[in-house]
FIGUVO-728895 format. One line per 2 residues: number of its first residue (from 1); their letters; for each residue x, y, z of C-alpha. Coordinates in Angstrom, 1 decimal. Layout:
<atoms>
NUM> A> X/Y/Z  ...
</atoms>
This chain:
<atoms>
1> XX> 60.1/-34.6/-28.2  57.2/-34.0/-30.5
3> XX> 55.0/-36.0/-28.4  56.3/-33.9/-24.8
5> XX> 55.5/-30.1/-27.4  51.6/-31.6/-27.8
7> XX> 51.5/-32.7/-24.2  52.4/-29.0/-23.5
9> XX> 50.5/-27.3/-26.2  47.5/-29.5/-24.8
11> XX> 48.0/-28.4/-21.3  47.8/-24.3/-22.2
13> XX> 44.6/-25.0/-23.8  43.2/-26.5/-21.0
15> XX> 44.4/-24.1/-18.7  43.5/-21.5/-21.0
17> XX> 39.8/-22.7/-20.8  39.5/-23.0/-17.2
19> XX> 40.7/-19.4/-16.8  38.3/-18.0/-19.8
21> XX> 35.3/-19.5/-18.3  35.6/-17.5/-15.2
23> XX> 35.6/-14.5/-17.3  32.4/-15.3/-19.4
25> XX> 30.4/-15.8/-15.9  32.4/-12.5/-14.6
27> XX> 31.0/-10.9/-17.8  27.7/-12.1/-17.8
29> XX> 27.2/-11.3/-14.0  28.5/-7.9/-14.4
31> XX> 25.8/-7.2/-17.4  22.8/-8.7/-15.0
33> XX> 24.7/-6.4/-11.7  26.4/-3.4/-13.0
35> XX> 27.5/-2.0/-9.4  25.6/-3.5/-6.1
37> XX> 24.6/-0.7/-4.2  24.5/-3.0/-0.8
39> XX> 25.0/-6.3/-0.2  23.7/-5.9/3.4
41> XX> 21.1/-4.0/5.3  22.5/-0.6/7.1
43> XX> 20.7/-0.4/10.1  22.8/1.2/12.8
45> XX> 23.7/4.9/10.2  20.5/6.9/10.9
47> XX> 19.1/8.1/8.1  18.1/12.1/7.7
49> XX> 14.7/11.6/5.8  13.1/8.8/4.4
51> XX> 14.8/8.8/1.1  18.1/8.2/3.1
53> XX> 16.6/5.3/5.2  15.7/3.9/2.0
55> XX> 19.1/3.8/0.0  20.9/2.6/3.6
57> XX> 18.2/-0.3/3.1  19.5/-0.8/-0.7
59> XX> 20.2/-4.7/-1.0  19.3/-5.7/-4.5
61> XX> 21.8/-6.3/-6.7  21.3/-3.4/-9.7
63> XX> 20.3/-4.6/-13.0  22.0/-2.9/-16.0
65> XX> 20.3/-3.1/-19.2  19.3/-0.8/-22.1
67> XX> 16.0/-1.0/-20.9  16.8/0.1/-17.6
69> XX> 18.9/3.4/-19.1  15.5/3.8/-21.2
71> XX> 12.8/3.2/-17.8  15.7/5.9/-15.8
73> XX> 15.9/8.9/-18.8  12.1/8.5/-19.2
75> XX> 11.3/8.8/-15.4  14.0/11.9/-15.0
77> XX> 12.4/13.7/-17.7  9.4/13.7/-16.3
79> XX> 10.2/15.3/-13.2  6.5/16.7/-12.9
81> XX> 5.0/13.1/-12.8  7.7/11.7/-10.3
83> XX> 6.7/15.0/-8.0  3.3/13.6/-7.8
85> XX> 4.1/10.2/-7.0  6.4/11.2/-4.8
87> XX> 4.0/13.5/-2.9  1.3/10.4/-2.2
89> XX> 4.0/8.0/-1.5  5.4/10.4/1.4
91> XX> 1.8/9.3/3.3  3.0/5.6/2.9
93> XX> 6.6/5.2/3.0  7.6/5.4/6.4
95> XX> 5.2/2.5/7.3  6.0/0.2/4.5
97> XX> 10.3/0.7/4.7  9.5/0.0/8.9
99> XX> 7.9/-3.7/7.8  10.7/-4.4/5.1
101> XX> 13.3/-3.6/7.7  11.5/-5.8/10.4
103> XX> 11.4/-8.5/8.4  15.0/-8.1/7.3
105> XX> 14.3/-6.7/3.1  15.8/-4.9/0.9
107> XX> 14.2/-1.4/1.0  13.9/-0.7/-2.4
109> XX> 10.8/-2.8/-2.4  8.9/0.3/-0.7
111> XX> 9.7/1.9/-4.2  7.6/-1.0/-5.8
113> XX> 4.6/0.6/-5.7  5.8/3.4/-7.9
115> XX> 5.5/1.1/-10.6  2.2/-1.1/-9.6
117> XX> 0.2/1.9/-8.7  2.3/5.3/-8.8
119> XX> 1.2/4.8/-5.2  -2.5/5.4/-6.2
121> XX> -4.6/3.4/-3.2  -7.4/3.3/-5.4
123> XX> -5.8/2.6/-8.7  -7.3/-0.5/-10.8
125> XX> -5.8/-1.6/-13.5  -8.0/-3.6/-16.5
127> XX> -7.1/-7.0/-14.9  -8.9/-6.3/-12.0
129> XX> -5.9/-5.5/-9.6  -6.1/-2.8/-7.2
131> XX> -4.9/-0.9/-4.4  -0.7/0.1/-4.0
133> XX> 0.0/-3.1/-4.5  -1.9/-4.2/-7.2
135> XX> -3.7/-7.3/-5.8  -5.6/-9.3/-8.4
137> XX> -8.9/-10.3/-6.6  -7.8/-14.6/-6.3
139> XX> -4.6/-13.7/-4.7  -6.2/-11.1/-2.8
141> XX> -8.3/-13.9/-1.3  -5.0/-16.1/-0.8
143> XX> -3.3/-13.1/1.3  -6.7/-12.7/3.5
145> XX> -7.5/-9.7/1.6  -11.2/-10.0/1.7
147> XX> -13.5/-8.3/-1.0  -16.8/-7.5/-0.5
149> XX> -19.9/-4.9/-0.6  -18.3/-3.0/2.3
151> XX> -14.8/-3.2/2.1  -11.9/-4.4/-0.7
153> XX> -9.1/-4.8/1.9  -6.7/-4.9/-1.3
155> XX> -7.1/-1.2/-0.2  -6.3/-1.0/3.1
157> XX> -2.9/0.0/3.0  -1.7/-1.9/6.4
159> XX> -3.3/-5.0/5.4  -1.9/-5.3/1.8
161> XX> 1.4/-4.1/2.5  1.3/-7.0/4.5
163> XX> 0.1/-9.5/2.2  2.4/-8.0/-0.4
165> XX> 5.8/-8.7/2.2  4.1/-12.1/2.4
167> XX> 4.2/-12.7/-1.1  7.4/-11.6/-2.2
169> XX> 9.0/-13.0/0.9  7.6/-16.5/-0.6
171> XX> 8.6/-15.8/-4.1  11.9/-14.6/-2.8
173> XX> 12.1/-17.9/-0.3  10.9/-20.2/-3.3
175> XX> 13.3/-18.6/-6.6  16.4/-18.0/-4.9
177> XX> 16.4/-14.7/-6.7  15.0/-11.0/-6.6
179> XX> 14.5/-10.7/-10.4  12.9/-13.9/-10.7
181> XX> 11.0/-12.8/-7.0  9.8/-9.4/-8.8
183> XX> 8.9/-11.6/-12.1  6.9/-13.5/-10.6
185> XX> 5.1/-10.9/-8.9  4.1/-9.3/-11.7
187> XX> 3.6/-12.2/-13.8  2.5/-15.2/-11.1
189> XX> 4.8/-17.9/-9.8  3.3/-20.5/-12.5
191> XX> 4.4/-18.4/-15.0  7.8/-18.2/-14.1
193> XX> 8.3/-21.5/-13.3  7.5/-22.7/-16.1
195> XX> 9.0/-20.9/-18.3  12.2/-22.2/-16.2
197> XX> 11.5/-25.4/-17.3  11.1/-24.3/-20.6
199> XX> 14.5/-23.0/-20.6  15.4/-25.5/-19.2
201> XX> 14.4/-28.3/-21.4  16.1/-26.1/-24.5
203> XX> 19.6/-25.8/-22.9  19.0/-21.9/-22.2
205> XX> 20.2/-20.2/-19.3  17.8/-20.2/-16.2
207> XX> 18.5/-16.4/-15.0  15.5/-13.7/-15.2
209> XX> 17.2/-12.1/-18.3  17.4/-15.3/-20.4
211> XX> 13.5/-16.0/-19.4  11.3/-15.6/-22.9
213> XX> 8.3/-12.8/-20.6  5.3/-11.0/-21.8
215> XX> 5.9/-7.4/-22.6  4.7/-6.0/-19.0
217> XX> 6.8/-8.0/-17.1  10.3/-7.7/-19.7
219> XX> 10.2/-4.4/-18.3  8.7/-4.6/-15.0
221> XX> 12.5/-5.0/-12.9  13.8/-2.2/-15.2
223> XX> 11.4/-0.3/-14.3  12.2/-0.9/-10.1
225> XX> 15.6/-0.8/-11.3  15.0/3.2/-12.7
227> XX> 13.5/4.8/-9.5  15.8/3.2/-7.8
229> XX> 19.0/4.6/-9.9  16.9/8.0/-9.3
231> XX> 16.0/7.5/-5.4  20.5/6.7/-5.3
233> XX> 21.3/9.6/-7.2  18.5/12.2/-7.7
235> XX> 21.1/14.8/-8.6  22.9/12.8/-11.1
237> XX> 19.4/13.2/-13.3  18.2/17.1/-12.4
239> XX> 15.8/15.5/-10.0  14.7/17.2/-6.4
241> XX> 12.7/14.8/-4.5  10.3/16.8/-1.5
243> XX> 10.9/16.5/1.7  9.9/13.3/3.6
245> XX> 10.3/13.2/7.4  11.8/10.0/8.4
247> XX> 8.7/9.7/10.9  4.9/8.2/10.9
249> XX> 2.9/10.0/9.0  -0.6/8.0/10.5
251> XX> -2.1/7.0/13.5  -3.9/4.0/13.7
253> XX> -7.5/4.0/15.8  -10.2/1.4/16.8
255> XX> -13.3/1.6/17.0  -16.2/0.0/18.5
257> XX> -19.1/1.8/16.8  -20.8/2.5/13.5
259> XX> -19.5/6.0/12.2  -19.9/7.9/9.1
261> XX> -16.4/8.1/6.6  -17.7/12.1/6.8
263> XX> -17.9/12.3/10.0  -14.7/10.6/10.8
265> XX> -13.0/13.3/8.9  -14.8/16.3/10.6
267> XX> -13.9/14.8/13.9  -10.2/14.9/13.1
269> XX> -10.4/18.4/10.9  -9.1/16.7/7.8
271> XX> -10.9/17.0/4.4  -13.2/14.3/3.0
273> XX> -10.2/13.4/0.5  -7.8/13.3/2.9
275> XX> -9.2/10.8/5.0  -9.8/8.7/2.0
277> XX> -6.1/8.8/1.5  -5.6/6.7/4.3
279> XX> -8.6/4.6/4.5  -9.5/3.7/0.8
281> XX> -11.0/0.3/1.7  -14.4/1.2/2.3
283> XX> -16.8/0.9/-0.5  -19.4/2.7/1.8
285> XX> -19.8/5.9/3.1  -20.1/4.4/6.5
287> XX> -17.3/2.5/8.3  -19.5/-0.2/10.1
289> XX> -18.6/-2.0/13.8  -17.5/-5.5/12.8
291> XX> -15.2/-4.3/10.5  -12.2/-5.3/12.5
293> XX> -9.8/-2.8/10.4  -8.9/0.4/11.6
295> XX> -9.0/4.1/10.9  -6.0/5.5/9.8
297> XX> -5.4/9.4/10.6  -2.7/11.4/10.3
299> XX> -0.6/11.4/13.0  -0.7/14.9/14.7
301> XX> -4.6/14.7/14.5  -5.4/12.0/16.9
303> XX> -5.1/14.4/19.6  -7.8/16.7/18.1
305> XX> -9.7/13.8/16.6  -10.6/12.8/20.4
307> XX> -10.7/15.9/22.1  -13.7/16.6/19.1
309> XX> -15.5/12.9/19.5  -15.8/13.6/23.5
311> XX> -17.8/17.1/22.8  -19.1/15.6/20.1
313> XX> -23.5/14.7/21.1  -24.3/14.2/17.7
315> XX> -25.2/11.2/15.5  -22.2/9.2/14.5
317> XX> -23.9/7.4/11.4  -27.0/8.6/9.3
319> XX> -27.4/4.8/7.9  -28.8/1.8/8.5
321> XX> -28.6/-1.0/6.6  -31.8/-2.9/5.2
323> XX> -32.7/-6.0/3.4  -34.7/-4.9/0.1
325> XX> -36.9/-8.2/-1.3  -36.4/-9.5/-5.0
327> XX> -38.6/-7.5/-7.5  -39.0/-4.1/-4.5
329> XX> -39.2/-0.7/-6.0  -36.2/1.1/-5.2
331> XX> -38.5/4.4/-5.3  -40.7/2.3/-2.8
333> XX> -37.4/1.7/-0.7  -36.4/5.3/-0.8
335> XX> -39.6/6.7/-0.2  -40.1/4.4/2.8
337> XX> -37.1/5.5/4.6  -37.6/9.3/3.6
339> XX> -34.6/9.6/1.1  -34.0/10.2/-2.3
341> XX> -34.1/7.4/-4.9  -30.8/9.0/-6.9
343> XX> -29.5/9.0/-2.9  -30.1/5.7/-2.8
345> XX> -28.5/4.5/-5.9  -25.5/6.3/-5.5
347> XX> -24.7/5.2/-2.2  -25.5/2.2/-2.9
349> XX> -23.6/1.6/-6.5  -27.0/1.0/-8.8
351> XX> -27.2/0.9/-12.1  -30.1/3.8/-13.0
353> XX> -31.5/1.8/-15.4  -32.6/-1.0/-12.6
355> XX> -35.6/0.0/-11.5  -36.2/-2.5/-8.8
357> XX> -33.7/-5.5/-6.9  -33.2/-8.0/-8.6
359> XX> -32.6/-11.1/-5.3  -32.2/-9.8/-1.9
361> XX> -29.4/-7.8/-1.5  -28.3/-6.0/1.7
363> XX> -28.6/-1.9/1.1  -27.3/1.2/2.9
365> XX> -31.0/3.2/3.6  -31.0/6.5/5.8
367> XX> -31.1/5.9/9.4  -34.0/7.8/10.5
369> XX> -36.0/11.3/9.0  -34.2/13.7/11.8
371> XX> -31.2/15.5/11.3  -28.0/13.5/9.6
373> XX> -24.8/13.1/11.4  -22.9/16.2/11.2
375> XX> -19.6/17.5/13.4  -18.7/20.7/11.9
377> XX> -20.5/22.9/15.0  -18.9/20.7/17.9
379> XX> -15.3/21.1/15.8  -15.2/25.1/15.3
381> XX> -16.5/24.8/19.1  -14.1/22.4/20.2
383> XX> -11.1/24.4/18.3  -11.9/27.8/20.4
385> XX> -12.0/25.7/23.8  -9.1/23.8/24.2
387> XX> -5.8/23.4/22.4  -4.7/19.1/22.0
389> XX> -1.9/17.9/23.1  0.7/17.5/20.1
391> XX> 1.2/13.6/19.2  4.3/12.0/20.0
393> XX> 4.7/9.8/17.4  8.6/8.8/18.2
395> XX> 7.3/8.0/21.5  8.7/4.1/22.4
397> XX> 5.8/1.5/22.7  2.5/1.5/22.0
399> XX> 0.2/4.3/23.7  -3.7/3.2/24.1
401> XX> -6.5/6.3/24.7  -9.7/5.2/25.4
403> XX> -13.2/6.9/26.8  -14.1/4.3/28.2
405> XX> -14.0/6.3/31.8  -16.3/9.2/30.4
407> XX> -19.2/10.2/27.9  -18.4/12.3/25.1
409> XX> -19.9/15.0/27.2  -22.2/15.4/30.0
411> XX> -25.4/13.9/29.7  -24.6/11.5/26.8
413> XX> -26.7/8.4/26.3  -25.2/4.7/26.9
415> XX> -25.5/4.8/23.3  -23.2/7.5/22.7
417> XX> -20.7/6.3/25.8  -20.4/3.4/23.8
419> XX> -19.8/5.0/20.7  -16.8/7.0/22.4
421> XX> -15.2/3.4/23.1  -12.3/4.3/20.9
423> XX> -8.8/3.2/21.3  -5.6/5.2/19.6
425> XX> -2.7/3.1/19.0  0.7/5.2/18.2
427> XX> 2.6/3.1/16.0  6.2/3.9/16.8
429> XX> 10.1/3.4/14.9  11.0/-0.3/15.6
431> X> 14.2/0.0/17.9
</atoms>
């Protein structure tokens, strides 16, 4: 009898175990996924603005921590700062959630880039990394982002919102796991992995929240985590987010000719800062012909931008490039080609206390002594005269406009036909 009351006594224990353990793992995976917002992407419920295509996109499992209630109260009460972010994201967004949803991510990975950059193109951190998504120049150079006098294509928004899918699709492919994905991001894949094994050789958990990190990356997922808990629920924290049209906000267009970054923007009745916006690669002020990389404009001035460049007779570049020898004046240099010397350093990034080149280097020197490129007279003409047609941008396909057929206007040299040898391509919704 005794021994059948241990037998049973024995057999409750067990069974007590194996029904506890489930528990602890329920517990635990509740404290690393407080409530899943999605578990698949919602592609078919059309979303009003781009802040609804986003949180249909929502795949993630959420992460609730203390730090991510601290990242979520700091961010609401700072509704000022999340306005401007929010306001140079809305030129981004749409292009960035169409390649997650192409490739099949979770769309709260458009809202990285609030925390690498506060969707800053040109921001560079004291690491060296730049652009939206923070690129550090070696993986840059992995990712085909080249970096160089003319261009840092960690800048150009299409090409490292590429690169960046790539990367996190890898890390995502190779961990098994968002959080340990968005670790490594921040932190490199090395690192993570080997504080895995770390962990791993100490008998310690091997989730993102048992990992021992730097400071940075402890609360770089709480700090996704928080715009995304404010993106969800902007009400819930007294936030208003503007307006974003669930719609391309650029255009991209080729070109198969030297033009000037000012010019570019006069043609398409944009400001200087504007077009910078949306073509911060160039180091330059002159976007140069075997630069295979397009100009980005915004959508419903592609129309206008064209109608300008075919009245346009002008110059489309006031540089020239030139190949200064070691130990040449730069006053000699300027002086030669009929420029300023301060001109000359500042276009060309020299420190003022250099008084001549150092090696031969490669320098941007003013094209010639007549008058610079300049489009404001053709534009205020071209404005009275006709009225362009309004851009379709939700158009299916992709729409090519070339001159190809006609000079810029009557009388124009082969020089200038060739110039206008400019192709528009409408990037439209993916179906």
């Amino acid at each position: 009898m005794n021994c059948l009351r241990l037998f049973v006594l024995l057999m409750a224990a067990v069974l007590a175990g194996c029904a506890t353990h489930p528990d602890r793992a329920a517990n635990a995976a509740r404290q690393l996924a407080a409530s899943d917002t999605s578990s698949t992407i919602d592609l078919t419920r059309p979303a009003d603005d781009i802040w609804e295509r986003i949180r249909l996109g929502f795949a993630v499992p959420n992460l609730d921590t203390d730090l991510v209630d601290h990242w979520t109260q700091y961010y609401a009460a700072r509704p000022e700062s999340l306005l401007i972010m929010s306001q140079r994201a809305r030129k981004y967004l749409y292009h960035i959630v169409d390649e997650l949803e192409r490739r099949g991510m979770p769309t709260e990975l458009a809202l990285l880039p609030f925390v690498e950059s506060a969707f800053n193109p040109t921001a560079l951190s004291r690491s060296q990394a730049s652009g939206l998504w923070q690129f550090i120049p070696s993986t840059g150079k992995h990712y085909k982002l080249e970096q160089d006098w003319w261009r840092d294509m960690r800048r150009d928004l299409i090409a490292s919102t590429s690169a960046a899918l790539d990367y996190l699709s890898y890390l995502y492919e190779f961990q098994g796991d968002w959080y340990l994905a968005l670790a490594s991001y921040n932190w490199g894949d090395g690192s993570v992995r080997r504080a895995l094994e770390r962990n791993s050789r100490e008998g310690l958990e091997l989730d993102y929240r048992a990992l021992k990190m730097p400071e940075e990356t402890r609360n770089y997922v709480p700090k996704l985590q928080a715009f995304k808990n404010i993106i969800a629920e902007p009400q819930k924290y007294g936030i208003t987010l503007p307006p974003i049209n669930n719609t391309p906000y650029f255009t991209t267009v080729k070109k198969k000719e030297n033009i000037d970054v000012n010019v570019a923007a006069q043609l398409a009745e944009i400001t200087l800062d504007e077009f910078r916006e949306l073509n911060p690669s160039h180091n330059r002020p002159i976007i140069k012909v075997d630069d295979e990389a397009e100009i980005l404009l915004p959508a419903d001035k592609a129309d206008i931008f064209m109608a300008n460049l075919k009245a346009y007779q002008g110059r489309l570049s006031s540089w020239s490039t030139y190949r200064s020898k070691k130990g040449e004046s730069y006053t000699a240099i300027a002086r030669k080609f009929g420029m300023p010397v301060e001109q000359l350093r500042s276009v060309n990034g020299l420190n003022r206390r250099q008084a001549a080149a150092r090696s031969e280097a490669t320098l941007l020197v003013a094209a010639a002594n007549d008058a610079p490129a300049d489009a404001t007279q053709v534009v205020a003409a071209t404005a009275q005269a006709a009225t362009p047609a309004q851009t379709q941008s939700q158009s299916g396909g992709i729409r090519r406009v070339s001159l190809e057929t006609g000079s810029r206007a009557s009388g124009a040299s082969t020089q200038a036909d060739a110039a206008a040898d400019i192709q528009v391509l409408r990037r439209s919704p993916q179906a």
